[in-house]
C-alpha positions in Angstrom: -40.7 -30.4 13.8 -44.0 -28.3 13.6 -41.5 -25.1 13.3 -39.5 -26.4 10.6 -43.0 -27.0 8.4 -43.9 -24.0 9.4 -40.5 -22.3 8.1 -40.8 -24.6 5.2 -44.3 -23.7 4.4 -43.9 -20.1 4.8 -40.7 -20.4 2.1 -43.0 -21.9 -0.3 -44.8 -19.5 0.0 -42.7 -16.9 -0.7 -41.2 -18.3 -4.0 -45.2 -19.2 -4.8 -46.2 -15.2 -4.6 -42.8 -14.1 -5.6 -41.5 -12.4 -2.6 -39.4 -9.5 -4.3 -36.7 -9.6 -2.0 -36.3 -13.4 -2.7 -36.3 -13.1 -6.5 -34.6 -10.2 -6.6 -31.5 -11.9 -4.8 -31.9 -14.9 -7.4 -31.8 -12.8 -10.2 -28.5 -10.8 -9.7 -27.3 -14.2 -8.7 -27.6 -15.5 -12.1 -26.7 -12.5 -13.8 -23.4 -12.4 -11.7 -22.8 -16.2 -12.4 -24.2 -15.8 -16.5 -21.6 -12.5 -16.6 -18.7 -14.8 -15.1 -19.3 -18.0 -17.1 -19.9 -16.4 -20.7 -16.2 -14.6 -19.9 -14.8 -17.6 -18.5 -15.9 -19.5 -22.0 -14.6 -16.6 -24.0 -11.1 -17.0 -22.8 -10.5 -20.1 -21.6 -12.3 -22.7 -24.1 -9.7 -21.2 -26.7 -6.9 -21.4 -23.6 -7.7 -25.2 -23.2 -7.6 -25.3 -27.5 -4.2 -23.8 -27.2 -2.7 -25.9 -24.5 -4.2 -29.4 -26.3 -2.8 -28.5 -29.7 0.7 -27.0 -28.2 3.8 -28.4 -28.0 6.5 -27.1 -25.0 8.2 -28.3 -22.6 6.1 -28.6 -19.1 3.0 -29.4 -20.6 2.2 -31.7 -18.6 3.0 -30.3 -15.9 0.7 -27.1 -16.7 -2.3 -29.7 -17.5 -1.7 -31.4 -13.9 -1.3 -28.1 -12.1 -5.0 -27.5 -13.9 -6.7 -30.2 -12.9 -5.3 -29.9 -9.1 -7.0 -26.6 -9.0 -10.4 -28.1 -10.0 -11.2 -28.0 -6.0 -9.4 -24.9 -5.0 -11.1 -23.4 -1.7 -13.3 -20.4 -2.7 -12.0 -18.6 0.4 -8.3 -19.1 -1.1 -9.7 -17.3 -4.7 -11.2 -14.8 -2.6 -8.7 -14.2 -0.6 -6.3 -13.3 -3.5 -9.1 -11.3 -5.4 -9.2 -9.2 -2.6 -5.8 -8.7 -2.3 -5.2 -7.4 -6.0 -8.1 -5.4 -5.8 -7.8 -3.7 -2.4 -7.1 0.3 -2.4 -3.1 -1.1 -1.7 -3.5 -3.9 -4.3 -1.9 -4.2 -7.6 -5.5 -3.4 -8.9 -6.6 -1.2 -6.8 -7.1 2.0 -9.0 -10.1 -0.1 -10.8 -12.1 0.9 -7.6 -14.3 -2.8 -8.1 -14.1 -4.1 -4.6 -17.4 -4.8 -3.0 -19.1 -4.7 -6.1 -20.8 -7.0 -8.5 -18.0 -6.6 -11.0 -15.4 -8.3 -8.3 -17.8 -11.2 -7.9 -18.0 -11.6 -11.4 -13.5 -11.5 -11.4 -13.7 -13.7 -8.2 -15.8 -16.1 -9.8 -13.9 -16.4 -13.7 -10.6 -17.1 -11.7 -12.9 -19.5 -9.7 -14.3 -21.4 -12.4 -10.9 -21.0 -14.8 -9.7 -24.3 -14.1 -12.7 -26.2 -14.5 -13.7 -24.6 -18.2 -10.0 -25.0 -19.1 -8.9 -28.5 -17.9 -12.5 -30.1 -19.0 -12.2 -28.4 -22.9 -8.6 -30.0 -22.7 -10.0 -33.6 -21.6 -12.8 -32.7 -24.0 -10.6 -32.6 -27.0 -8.3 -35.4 -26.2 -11.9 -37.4 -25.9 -11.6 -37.1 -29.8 -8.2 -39.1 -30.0 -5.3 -38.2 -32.4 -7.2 -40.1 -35.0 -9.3 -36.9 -36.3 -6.7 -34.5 -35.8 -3.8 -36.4 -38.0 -6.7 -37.5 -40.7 -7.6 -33.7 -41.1 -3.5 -32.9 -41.6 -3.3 -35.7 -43.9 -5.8 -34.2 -45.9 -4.1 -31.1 -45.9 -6.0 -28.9 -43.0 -3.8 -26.2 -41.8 -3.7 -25.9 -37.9 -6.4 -23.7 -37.4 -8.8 -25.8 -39.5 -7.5 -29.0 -37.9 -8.1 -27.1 -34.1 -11.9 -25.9 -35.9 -12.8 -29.5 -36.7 -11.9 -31.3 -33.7 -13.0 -28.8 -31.4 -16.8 -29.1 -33.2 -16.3 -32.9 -32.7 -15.9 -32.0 -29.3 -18.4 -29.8 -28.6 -20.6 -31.0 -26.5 -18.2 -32.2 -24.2 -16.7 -28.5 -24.1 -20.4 -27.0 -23.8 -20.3 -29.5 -20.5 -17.6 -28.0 -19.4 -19.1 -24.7 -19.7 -22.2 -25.9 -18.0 -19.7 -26.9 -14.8 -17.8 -24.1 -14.5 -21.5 -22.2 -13.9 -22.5 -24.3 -11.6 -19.6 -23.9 -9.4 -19.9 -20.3 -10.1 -23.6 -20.1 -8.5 -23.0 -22.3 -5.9 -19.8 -20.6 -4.2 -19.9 -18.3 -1.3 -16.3 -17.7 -0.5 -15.5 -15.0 -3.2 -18.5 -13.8 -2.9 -18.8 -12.6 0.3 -14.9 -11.5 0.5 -15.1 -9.5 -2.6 -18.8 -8.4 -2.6 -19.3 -7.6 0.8 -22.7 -8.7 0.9 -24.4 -5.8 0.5 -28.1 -5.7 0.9 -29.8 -4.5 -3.0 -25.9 -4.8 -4.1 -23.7 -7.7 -3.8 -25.9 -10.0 -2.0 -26.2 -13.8 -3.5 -28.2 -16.5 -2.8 -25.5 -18.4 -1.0 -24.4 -14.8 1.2 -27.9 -14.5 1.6 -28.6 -17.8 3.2 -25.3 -17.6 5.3 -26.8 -14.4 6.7 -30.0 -15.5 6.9 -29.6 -18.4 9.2 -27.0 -16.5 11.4 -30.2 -14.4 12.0 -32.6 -17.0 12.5 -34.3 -16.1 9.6 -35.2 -20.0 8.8 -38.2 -18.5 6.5 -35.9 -17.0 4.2 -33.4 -19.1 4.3 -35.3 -22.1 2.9 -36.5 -19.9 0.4 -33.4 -19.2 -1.2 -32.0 -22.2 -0.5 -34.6 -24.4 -2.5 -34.1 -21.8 -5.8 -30.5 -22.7 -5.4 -31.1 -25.7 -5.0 -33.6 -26.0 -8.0 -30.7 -24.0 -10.2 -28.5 -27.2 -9.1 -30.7 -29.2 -10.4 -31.1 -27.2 -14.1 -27.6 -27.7 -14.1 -27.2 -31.5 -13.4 -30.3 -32.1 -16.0 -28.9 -29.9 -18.5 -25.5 -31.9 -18.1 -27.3 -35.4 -18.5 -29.1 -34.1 -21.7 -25.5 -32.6 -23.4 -24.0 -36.1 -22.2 -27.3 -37.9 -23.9 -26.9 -36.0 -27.1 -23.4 -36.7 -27.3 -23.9 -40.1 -27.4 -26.6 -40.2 -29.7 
């Protein structure tokens, strides 16, 4: 007991005097995550949008599949990262492996379902209601898609929020794609996973109460959007 308070008091430390190694790991963790999230909004928000609005056959189907992948392992995602981006890969040539930028792929293919099957339960939150009183009133498609979608917004922005927190919060994809390279790739999650197969309890604690304190920005930030949306 007297060596965990020790560990734990030496980790509070650490984040108190802002140990460089220790921030310096949190911040390219939250660039990596920011980087991955922002693209993940950028193309799936208007995916989700498309598959809402759309009418084909196997819709359904494609919205199921979706949601089914809200859980997928982050081994699995970084297992098939790395094998489109290996030197033999498909993707290869874009020499990205064990680098910051494969994270940041790893983590949008991650994080893809969650961004695009919450914007689609986002904007069926809204029911048909809104969408068939802006065609009645002569909104084209794109204005009718503009209007509900700002109806919906914070739901979507929620949605956003999620897909970042699993993004920080994986290890899978990043350790199989980045390599967890010391200055480089490493993440808080790689870091701790190496850290306590050292023994380096210290450390560990240290990074893990940051992460563990971005969780928590998260889960507030998602209780506020949730708040203001009600309001």
């Amino acid at each position: 007991m007297s060596y965990l308070a020790e560990a734990l008091s030496i980790a509070m430390s650490m984040i108190l005097t802002g140990d460089q190694v220790v921030y310096s790991i949190a911040f390219r963790t939250l660039l990596i995550a920011s980087a991955s999230t922002v693209a993940s909004a950028l193309l799936f928000v208007p995916l989700g949008c498309l598959l809402h609005f759309g009418r084909f056959r196997g819709k359904q189907a494609a919205v199921g599949f979706i949601q089914t992948m809200y859980s997928v392992p982050t081994v699995f995602v970084g297992m098939l990262v790395f094998l489109f981006i290996s030197r033999s890969g498909p993707l290869g040539g874009m020499g990205i492996l064990f680098t910051p930028w494969a994270i940041i792929l790893g983590e949008i293919v991650l994080i893809a379902p969650i961004v695009t099957g919450l914007t689609i339960s986002a904007l069926q939150s809204t029911g048909e209601g809104l969408a068939d009183t802006a065609f009645t009133l002569g909104a084209g498609p794109a204005r009718v898609a503009l209007k509900v979608l700002s109806e919906a917004k914070y739901a979507v922005l929620t949605s956003v929020i999620m897909g970042f927190g699993r993004a920080i919060s994986e290890v899978g994809v990043a350790i199989m794609v980045g390599g967890n390279i010391s200055g480089y790739t490493r993440t808080l999650t790689t870091a701790i996973a190496l850290g306590v197969g050292r023994g380096e309890t210290a450390s560990s604690l240290a990074l893990g109460l940051i992460l563990l304190f971005l969780a928590m920005i998260v889960s507030i930030a998602v209780n506020l959007i949730q708040h203001g949306a009600r309001r």
